[in-house]
N, C-alpha and C positions, 0 to 999 in steps of 0.2 A: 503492420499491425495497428489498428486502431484503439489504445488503449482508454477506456472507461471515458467518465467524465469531463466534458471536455475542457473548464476550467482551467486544471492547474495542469493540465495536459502541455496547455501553450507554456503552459514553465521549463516545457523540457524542448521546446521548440526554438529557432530563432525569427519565425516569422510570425507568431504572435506573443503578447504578452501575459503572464499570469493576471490570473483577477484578482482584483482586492479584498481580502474577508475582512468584516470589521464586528463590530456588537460588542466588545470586551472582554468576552467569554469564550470559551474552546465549547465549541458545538457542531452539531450534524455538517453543516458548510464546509467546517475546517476538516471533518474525515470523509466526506465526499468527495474532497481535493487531495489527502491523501490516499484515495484508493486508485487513483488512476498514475500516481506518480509511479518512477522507476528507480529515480536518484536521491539521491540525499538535498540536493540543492533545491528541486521541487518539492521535497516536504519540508523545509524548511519553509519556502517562501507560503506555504498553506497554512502553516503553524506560524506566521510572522507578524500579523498584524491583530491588534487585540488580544487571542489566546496567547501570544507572547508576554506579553504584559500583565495578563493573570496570572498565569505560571510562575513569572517570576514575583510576583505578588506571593504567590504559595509557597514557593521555594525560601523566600529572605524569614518567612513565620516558623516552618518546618528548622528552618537553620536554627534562630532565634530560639525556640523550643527544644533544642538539642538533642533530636531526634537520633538516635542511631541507624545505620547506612542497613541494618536489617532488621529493623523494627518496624515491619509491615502496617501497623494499626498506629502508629503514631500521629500520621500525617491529619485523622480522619480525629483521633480523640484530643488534638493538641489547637488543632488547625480545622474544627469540623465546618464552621463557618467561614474562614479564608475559602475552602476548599469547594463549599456548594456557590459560593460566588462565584467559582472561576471557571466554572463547567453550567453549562444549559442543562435546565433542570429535566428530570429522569420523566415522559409522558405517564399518564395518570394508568394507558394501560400498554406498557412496551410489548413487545414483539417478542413470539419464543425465537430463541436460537435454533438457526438452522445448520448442526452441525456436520451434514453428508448433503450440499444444496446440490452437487451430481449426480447423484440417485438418482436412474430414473430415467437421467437425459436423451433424448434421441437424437441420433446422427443428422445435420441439414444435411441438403444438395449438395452440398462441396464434399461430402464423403468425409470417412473419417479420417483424423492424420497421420502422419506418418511416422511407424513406428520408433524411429530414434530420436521422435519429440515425447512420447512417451513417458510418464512420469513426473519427479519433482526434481525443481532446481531451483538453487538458491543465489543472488546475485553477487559477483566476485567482484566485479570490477565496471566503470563505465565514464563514458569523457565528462570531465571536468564542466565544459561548457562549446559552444559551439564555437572553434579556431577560425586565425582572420583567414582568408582565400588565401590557399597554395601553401598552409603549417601542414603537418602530419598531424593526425589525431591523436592526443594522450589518453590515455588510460589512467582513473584514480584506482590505486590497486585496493587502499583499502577504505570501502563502503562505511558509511561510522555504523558502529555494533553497536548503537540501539535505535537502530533502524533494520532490523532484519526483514530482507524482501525474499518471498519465494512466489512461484512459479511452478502449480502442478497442471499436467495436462494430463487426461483419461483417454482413454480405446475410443469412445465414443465421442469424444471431438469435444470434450466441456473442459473449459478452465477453470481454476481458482487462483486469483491474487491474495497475497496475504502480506501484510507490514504490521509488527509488531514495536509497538508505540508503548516502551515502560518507563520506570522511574524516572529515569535519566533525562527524558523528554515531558511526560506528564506531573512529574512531582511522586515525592516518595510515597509510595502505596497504592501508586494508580498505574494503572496498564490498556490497554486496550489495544487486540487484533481487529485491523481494520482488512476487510475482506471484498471483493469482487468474484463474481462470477458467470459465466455465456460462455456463449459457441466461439472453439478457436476454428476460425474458418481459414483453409489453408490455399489460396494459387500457384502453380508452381514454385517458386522461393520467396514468393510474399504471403503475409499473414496479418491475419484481422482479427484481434481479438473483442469480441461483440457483446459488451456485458448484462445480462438479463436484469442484476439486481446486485444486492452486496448489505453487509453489516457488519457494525463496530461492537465486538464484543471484549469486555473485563470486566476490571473493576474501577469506580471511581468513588472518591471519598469514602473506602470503605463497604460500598453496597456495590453488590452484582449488575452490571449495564448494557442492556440488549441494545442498541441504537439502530433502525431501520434504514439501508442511504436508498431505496429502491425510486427516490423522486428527483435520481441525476439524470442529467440528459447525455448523451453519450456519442460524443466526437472524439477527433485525436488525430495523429499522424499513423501512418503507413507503414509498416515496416519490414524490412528482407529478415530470409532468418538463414543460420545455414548451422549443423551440428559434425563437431569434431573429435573423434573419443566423448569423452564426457562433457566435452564444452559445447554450450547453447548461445551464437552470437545471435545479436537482433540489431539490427541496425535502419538509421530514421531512415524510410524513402524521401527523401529533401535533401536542398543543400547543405544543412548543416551535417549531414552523414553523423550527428550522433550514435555510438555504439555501446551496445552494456552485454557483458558477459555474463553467463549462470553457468556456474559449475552442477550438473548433478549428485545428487544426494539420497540417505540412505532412506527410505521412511515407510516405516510398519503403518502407519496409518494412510497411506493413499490411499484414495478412493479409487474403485475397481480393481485394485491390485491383486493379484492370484485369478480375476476371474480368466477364463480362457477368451 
């Protein structure tokens, strides 16, 4: 599977290296790199340089300000200027949301895939990091929960990535689903995930945030997939045999869902 962007792609790789985002600020760069990750370690390392630093700029003011842990507006009326500091300002005219971007899609050459990829899944579990020659591969079982990763695939062969990036991660009051989407192109037990475009949608500082990433370039590693009951393994084509789990899941909202 070729997953998105090729940047923070090599984060999840051991033969290349992640790129360095820098500018001070959490901006389009920094969710460019997160929409092609899988793991928790490669969004980290995307969120690590600069937007680190902001954030934690916004986080020690929001504390300071003694905001309460559900007091949505706080961050934005206490902190409104920490907070436009630490975010790349909003373009003068953003992009609508594209909230169904598989509507519509039509099947490539490779046909459509196969039905027990079918659906949404969400990520369980995936190795830690790439093990020295001749360890067994571990499994982190639990993914950190404000990084929720899914994984829908439709009849007609279109993906959607989705990582939801909230408080926890952007400062209180701010969230944003960063999204990917393309052709899941399927070989025999290898798969390529081929992204046309993608977008960061929520909220920051307060005001609603369309962010456009459709100016990534789109590399990545290879990868096997194989489904078992409700388990969806995917594993790196490379040495490092990286493997991440998705369990499927329940969801009224999939796209295509009920059509025949």
């Amino acid at each position: 599977m070729i997953l998105g962007w090729a940047a923070s792609a090599g984060a999840q790789t051991s033969a290349r290296s992640p790129r360095t985002l820098g500018g001070g600020v959490c901006g389009t760069s920094n969710w460019v790199c997160v929409a092609e990750c899988i793991d928790s370690s490669c969004m980290d390392q995307c969120l690590r340089e600069g937007c680190e630093q902001a954030l934690g700029r916004l986080r020690a003011c929001t504390t300071k300000a003694g905001c309460a842990p559900d007091d949505t507006t706080c961050s934005a009326r206490a902190c409104g200027g920490m907070c436009q500091r630490a975010f790349e300002p909003a373009p003068k005219s953003p992009e609508k949301e594209k909230p169904r971007p598989c509507e519509g899609f039509s099947v490539e050459s490779q046909g459509a895939p196969p039905k027990e990829v079918v659906g949404r899944w969400e990520l369980s579990a995936a190795t830690l990091k790439p093990e020295p020659e001749g360890s067994p591969a571990r499994l982190n079982p639990e993914p950190r929960p404000d990084y929720v990763r899914t994984l829908e695939v439709t009849p007609s062969g279109c993906f959607i990535l989705r990582t939801k990036l909230e408080d926890a991660t952007l400062g209180q009051g701010n969230f944003l689903e960063v999204r990917s989407w393309g052709s899941f192109a399927v070989t025999k037990d290898k798969v390529v995930l081929k992204p046309k475009d993608g977008q960061a949608v929520g909220k920051v500082c307060g005001a609603p945030r369309v962010i456009g990433l459709s100016k990534g370039k789109f590399l990545g590693p290879r990868y096997t997939f194989s489904v078992e009951k409700d388990t969806l393994t995917l594993v790196v084509d490379d040495a490092s045999k990286r493997t991440f789990q998705f369990q499927r899941t329940q969801a009224e909202d999939t796209q295509e869902a009920g059509k025949p």
